[in-house]
Each structure stands twice: as C-alpha cells, then as structure tokens.
C-alpha positions as CSV (number, residue, x, y, z in Angstrom):
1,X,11.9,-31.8,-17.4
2,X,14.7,-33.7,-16.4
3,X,16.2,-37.2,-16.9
4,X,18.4,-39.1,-13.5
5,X,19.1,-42.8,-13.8
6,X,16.2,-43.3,-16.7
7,X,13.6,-41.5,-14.7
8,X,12.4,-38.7,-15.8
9,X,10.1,-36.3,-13.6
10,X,7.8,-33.4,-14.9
11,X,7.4,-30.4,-11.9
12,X,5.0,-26.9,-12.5
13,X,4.7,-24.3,-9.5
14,X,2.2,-21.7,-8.9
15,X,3.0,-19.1,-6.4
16,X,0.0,-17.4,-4.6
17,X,2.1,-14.1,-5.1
18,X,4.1,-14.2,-8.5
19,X,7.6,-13.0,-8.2
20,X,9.2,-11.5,-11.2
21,X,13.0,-12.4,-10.5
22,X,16.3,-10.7,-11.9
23,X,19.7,-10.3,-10.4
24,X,22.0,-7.4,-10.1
25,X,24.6,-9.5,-11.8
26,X,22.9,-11.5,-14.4
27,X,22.5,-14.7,-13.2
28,X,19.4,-17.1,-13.0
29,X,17.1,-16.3,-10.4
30,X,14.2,-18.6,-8.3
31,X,12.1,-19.2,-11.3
32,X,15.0,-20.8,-12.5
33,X,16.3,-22.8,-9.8
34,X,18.6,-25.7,-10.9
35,X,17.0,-28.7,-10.8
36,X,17.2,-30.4,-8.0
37,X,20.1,-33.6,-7.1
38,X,17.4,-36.1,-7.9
39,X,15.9,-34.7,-10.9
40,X,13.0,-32.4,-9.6
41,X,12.3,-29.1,-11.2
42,X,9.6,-26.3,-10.4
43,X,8.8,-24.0,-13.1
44,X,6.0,-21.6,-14.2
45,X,2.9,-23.8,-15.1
46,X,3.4,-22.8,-18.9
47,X,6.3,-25.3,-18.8
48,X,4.0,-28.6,-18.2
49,X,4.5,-31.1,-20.5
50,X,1.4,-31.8,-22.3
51,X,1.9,-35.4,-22.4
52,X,1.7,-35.5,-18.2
53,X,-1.8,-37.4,-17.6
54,X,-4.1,-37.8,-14.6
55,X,-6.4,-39.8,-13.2
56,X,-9.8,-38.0,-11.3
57,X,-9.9,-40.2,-8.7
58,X,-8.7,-39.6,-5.2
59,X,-5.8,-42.6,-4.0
60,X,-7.7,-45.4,-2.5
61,X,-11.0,-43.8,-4.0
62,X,-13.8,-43.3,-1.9
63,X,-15.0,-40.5,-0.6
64,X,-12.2,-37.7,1.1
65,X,-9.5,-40.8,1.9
66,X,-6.7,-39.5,4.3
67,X,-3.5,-39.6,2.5
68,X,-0.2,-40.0,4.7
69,X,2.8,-37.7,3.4
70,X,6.6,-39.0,3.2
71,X,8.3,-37.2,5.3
72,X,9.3,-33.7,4.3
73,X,9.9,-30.2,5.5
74,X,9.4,-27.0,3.8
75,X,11.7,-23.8,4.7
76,X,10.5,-19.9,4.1
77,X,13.5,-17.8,3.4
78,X,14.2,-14.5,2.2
79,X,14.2,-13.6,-1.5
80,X,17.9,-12.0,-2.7
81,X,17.3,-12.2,-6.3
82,X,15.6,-8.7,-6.9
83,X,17.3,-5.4,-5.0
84,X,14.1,-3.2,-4.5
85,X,11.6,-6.0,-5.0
86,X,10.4,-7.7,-1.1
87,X,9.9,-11.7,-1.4
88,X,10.7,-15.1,-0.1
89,X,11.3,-18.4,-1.2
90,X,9.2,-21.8,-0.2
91,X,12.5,-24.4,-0.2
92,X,11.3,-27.9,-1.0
93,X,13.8,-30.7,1.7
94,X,12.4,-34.5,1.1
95,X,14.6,-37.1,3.7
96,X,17.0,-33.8,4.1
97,X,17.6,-33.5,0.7
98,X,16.7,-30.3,-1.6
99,X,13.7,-30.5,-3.7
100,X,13.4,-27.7,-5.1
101,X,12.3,-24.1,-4.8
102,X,9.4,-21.3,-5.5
103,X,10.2,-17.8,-5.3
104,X,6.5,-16.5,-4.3
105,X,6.9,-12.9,-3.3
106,X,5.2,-10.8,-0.3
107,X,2.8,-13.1,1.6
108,X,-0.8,-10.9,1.4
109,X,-3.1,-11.9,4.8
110,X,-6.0,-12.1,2.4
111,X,-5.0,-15.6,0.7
112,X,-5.1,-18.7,2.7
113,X,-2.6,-20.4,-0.6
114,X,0.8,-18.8,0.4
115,X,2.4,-21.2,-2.6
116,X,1.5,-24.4,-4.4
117,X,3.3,-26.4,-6.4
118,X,2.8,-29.9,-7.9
119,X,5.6,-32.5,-9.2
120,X,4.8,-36.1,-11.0
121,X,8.0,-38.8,-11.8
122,X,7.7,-40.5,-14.9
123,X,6.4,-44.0,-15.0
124,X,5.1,-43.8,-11.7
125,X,1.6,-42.1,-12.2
126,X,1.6,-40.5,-9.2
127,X,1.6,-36.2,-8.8
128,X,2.4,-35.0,-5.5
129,X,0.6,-31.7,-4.9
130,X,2.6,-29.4,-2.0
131,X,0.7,-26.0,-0.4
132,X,1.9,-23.5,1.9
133,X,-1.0,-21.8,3.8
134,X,-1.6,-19.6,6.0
135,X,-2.1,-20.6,10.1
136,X,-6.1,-20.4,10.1
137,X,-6.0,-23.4,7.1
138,X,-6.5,-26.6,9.2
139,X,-6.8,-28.6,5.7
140,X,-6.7,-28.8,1.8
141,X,-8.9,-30.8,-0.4
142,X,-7.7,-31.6,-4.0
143,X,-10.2,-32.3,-7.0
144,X,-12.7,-32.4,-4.1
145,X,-12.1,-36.0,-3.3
146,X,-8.4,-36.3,-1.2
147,X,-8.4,-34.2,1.8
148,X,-5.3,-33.9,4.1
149,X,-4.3,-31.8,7.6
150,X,-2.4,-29.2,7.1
151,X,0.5,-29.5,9.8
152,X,3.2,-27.3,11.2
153,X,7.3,-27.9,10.0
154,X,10.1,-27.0,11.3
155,X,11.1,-24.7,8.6
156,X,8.3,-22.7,8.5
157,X,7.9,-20.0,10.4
158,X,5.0,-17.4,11.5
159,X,2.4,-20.5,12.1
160,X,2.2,-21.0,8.5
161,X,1.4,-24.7,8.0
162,X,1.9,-27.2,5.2
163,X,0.2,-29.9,3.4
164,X,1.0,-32.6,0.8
165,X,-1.1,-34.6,-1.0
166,X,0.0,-37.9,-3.5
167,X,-2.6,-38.5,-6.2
168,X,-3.0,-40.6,-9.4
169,X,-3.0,-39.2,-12.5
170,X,-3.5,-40.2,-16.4
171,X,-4.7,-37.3,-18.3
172,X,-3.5,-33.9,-18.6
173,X,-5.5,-31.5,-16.4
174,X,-6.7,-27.7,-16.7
175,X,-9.0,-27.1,-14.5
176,X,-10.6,-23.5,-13.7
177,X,-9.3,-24.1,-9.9
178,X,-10.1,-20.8,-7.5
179,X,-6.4,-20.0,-7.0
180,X,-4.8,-21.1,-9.8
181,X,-6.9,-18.9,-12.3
182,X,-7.0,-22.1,-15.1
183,X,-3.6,-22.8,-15.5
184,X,-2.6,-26.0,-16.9
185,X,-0.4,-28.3,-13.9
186,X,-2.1,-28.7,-10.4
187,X,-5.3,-29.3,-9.9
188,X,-8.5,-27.7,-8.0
189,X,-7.4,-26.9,-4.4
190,X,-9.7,-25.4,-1.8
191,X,-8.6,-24.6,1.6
192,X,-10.4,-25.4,5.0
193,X,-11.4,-23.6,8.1
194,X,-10.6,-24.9,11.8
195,X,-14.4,-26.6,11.8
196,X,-14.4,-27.9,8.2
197,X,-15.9,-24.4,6.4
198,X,-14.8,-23.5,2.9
199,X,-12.3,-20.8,3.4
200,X,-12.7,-17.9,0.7
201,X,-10.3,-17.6,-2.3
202,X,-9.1,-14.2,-3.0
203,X,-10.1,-13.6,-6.8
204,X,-7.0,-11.3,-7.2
205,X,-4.2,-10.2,-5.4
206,X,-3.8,-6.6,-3.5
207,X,-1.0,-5.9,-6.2
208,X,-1.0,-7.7,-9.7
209,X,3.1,-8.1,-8.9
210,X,5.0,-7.1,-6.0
211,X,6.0,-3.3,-6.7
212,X,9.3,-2.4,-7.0
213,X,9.8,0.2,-3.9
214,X,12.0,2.7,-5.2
215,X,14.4,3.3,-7.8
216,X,17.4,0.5,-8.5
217,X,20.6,1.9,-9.5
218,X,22.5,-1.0,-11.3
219,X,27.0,-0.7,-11.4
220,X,30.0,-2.8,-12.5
221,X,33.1,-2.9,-11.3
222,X,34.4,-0.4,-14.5
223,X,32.5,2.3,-13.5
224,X,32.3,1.4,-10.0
225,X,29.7,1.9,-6.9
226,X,26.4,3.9,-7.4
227,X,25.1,6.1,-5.1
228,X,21.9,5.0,-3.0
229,X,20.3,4.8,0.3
230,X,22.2,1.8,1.3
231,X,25.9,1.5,0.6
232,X,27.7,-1.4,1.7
233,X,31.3,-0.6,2.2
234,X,34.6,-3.1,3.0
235,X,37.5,-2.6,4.6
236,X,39.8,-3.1,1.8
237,X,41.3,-6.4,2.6
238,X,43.8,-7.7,0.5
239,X,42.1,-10.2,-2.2
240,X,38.2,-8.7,-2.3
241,X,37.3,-7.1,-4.8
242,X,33.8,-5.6,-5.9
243,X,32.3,-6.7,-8.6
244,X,28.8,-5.6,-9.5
245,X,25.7,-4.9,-8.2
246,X,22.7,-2.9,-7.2
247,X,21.1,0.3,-4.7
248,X,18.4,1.5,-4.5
249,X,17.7,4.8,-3.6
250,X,14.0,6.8,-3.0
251,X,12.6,3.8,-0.7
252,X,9.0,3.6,-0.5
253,X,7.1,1.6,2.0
254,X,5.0,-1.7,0.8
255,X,1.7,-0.5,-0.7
256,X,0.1,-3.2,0.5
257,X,-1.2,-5.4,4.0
258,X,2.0,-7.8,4.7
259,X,1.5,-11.0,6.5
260,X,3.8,-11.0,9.3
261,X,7.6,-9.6,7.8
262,X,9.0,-9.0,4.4
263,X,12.8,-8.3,4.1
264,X,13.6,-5.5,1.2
265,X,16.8,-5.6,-0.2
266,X,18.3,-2.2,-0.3
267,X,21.4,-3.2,-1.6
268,X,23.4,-5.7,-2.9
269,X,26.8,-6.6,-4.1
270,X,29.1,-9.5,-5.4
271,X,32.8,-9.5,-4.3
272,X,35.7,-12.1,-5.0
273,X,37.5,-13.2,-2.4
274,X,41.1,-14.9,-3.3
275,X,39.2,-16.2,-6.0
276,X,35.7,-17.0,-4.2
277,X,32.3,-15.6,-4.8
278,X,30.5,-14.1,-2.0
279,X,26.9,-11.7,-2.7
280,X,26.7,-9.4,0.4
281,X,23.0,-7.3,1.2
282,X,21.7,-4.7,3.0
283,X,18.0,-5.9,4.0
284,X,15.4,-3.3,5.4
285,X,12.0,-3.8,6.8
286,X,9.7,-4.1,3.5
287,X,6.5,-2.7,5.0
288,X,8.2,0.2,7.3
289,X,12.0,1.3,6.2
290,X,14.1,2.9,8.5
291,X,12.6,0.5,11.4
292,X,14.4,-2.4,12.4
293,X,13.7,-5.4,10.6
294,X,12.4,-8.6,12.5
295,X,14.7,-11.7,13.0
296,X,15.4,-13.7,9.6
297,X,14.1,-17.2,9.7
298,X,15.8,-20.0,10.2
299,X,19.3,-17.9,11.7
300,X,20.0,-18.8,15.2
301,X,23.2,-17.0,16.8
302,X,26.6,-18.1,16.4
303,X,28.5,-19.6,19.4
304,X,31.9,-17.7,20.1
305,X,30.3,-14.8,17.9
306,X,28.3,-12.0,19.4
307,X,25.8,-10.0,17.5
308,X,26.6,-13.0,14.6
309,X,23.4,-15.3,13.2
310,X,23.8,-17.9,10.6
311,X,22.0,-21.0,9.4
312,X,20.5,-22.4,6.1
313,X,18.5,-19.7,5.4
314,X,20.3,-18.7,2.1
315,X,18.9,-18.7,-1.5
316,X,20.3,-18.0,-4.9
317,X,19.0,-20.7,-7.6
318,X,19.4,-22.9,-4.2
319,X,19.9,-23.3,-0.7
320,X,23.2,-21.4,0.2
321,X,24.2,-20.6,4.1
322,X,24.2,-17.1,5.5
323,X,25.7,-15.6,7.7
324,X,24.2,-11.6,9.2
325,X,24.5,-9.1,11.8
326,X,22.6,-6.2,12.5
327,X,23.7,-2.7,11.1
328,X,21.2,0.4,12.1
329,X,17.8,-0.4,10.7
330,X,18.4,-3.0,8.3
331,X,20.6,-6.2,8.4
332,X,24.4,-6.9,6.9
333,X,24.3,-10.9,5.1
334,X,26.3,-12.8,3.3
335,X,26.1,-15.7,1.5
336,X,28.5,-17.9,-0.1
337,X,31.7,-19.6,-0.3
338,X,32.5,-21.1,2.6
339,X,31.8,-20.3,6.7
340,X,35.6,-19.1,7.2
341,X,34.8,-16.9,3.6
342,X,31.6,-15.6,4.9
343,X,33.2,-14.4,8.3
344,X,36.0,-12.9,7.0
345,X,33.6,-10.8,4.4
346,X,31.0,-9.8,7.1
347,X,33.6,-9.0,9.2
348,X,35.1,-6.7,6.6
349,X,32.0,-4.9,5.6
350,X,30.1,-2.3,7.7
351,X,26.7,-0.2,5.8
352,X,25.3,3.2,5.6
353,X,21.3,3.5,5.8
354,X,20.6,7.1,4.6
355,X,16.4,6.9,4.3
C-alpha cells in the first residue's frame, strides 16, 4: 500500500510462473519492486488488504460489455535478479510512465496466463485487472461477465498479447479462479480461443519453481572473484572496482518446454565506477547453454557503435537501460549509471564461457 497526494492505491500480482528472487549483492529483487512514481505497487497476493471490496458486476452490467483500456503498453524483459535462475519481467508503462513490475519466471507453452496482475486506487472503486497471454489467446473474460480482446503492444515481444480490463468492486474477493489456485486479489479469469472456445487451464506448472540450473558460487570483494563457467573480466581501468557477485558453474539445461527464449544468467557482478554503480552479466541460452542466445527484447543497435545494442530493456527493482554485445555463446550487459558509464564499462570488460 502506498499513499501520493491523499490517494492511496492497493496492487496484488500473480505470476503464471512464480519467480523466487535474490541478488548476488543483497539488494531487493522484482517481488519487491519500488513502488511505482504515482503510487502503484504489485506484490504477492498475500499482501491484499483485506479491507479492498468488490462489486460482482461487470462495468455497464449486462451481459459480456466491451470495456475500452487507457492507453498502456506492457514490456517483457530479462530477469537479472537471480544468477542461475532463467526469468523475465512483465514491466507495467501507463501514458509512458512506469507502473510497475512482475517478475514471472520461464514462460511454459502449456499456459495461455503468462502473468496477471490486478491494482485498485482508493476511493475510486474501480480494480484494473492486467494479463499477459500467450499469442493463441484472442480474449479474457473476468468473473464471467466483462470480456475484452486481447491486443498486441509494442513491448511485447514473441506474439504474446495483452489485455486489460477496469471493473467495479466493493467486497473483498477469493475466488477458486482456474489459474490463480484461490488466492485472495484478482478475480476468476479464463482465456479464449481464436473462435470464442474456452482455452484449457493448466492445473499445475511443468516445474513447481523455476530450477536453479547449476551451482551459484557467491564472492565479495575481500575474498575476491570465484571460479565458474562464466567469468567476466575488466581491463583494469583506473576508478572500477569489483565489488561482489555471483558464477555459476556445472550449467544444466532447462528441464522443461520453454516458450520461445529464456536468458540464464551465468554470471554477474557489481563494479564502482568513479563512484557509480554499474551490475555487468554474462547471459546464456536457458534451454541450450553453449548455443548462442537469441536477440534480447526491446535492444536495437547502437548508431556509431558496431556489434553494440541498447535500449530500455533493463530491470533491477525498476526499469534501468542496458547496454550488450555479443561475447561467444552468451551475451556481455550492463546496466546502470549513465550511457557514457555503461560504455566505458562494456567496453572494458570482455568474458570467458568454459561449459
């Protein structure tokens, strides 16, 4: 919960694949995410304030009435939070502006919900349901009653489409919903086919939690660098230093079916710059290590810079830039600070991929 010019707004999220988040260096992950600039939060459905109510009618009543969304994008980007654990992030923008963000793992082919999440601002008795589906979902009913196309957005790639969907509310709900397993927060959500058919729910998911896919080797700057399959090494610049971070060594391919790619983060590190914090990463191919990972979302290349992508496709308890080239089988990225920062650092760092 959070309070913004006497308004207070109440958010819950429920990921279609749970990600259990936790840095290298100790600091909040997705699940976490500071709230956003005007006041919305998403948070594990445990978190919902009891005293959130809703009405069971669809807005306008009547039977499935078409609601209109504000305008709003949604953006997929890798997941940095976890070295050894594959993921992404479903990045909330409403009118350009961050609204907030769900870490929701590997995205399994066998559940049309990638993510949903749900947000209500005080006093205005309104709850705003978001879902991220998969590209055979042409629509989503909610509570049976308000049914909405699902639509395409710039920020999302891999056909996945996106729907969102404004209704009432006045008393708390807990509902036994197909995907969201009872938990108290969003309501009942079933997705539709291209001709209107019931799409099935997967009861369970392939893996209870994305797996971990080898073993994570955890250092400080005291006892410097541990030994992995990924090592990230720098030039020795004057002013960078490295402070923590994580390897992982004994890489194991995802155990599971992958929708379209998954980045794995083999390594990762936090160096200061002339007094700026900058996280570098090695990022592998989740599903087959040692091949070379597909293009990250959302980077397009850098003018001037060959072999250079950036763009808004950063995330660490918000949306950061990064900046990445390719290094072997995996990529190089940085995020942080500022562009001129970020260069210099990717510029200084090169990577060994022993798999």
């Amino acid at each position: 919960m959070s309070m913004d010019g006497g308004r207070v707004r109440f958010a819950v999220g429920v990921a279609a694949a749970a990600l259990a988040v936790g840095a290298p260096w100790g600091l909040a992950g997705v699940a976490q995410a500071r709230a956003a600039r005007r006041g919305r939060s998403h948070s594990a459905a445990r978190g919902h304030d009891r005293r959130q109510r809703r009405h069971r009618v669809a807005v306008g009543s009547g039977s499935a009435p078409q609601v209109n969304p504000p305008a709003f994008n949604l953006r997929l980007t890798p997941s940095f939070e976890n070295v050894g654990r594959a993921g992404w992030n479903v990045v909330i923008e409403e009118n350009g502006s961050y609204g907030g963000g769900t870490g929701i793992g590997v995205i399994h082919p066998s559940m049309p919900f990638v993510s949903v999440s749900g947000s209500s601002e005080g006093g205005s008795h309104l709850w705003t349901t978001v879902a991220v589906t998969l590209p055979e979902v042409s629509a989503v009913v909610v509570e049976g009653k308000t049914r909405v196309a699902t639509e395409a957005l710039p920020g999302l790639p891999y056909g996945l489409r996106a729907a969102r969907v404004v209704t009432p509310f006045e008393e708390p709900h807990s509902f036994p919903g197909p995907l969201l397993g009872g938990q108290r927060g969003i309501p009942p959500i079933a997705a539709l086919g291209a001709n209107g058919e019931a799409l099935p729910q997967a009861s369970t998911r392939e893996t209870r939690e994305d797996p971990v896919q080898g073993t994570v080797h955890r250092w400080s700057r005291a006892n410097g660098p541990a030994r992995g399959s990924c090592q990230l090494h720098a030039s020795g610049g004057a002013g960078l230093v490295a402070e923590r971070g994580a390897t992982l060594s004994d890489i194991r391919p995802y155990p599971g079916q992958i929708f379209a790619d998954a980045f794995l983060v083999c390594s990762a590190t936090l160096y200061s710059l002339d007094g700026h914090q900058l996280r570098a990463y090695v990022l592998l191919d989740a599903a087959h290590p040692g091949t070379a990972p597909a293009m990250i979302p959302g980077l397009e290349p850098v003018p001037g810079a060959p072999g250079i992508y950036g763009g808004n496709s950063g995330y660490y308890g918000g949306p950061t830039n990064l900046i990445a080239r390719r290094a072997g089988e995996g990529w190089v990225a940085v995020q942080g600070a500022g562009p001129a920062e970020r260069t210099q650092l990717l510029e200084e760092l090169s990577a060994t991929i022993d798999l």
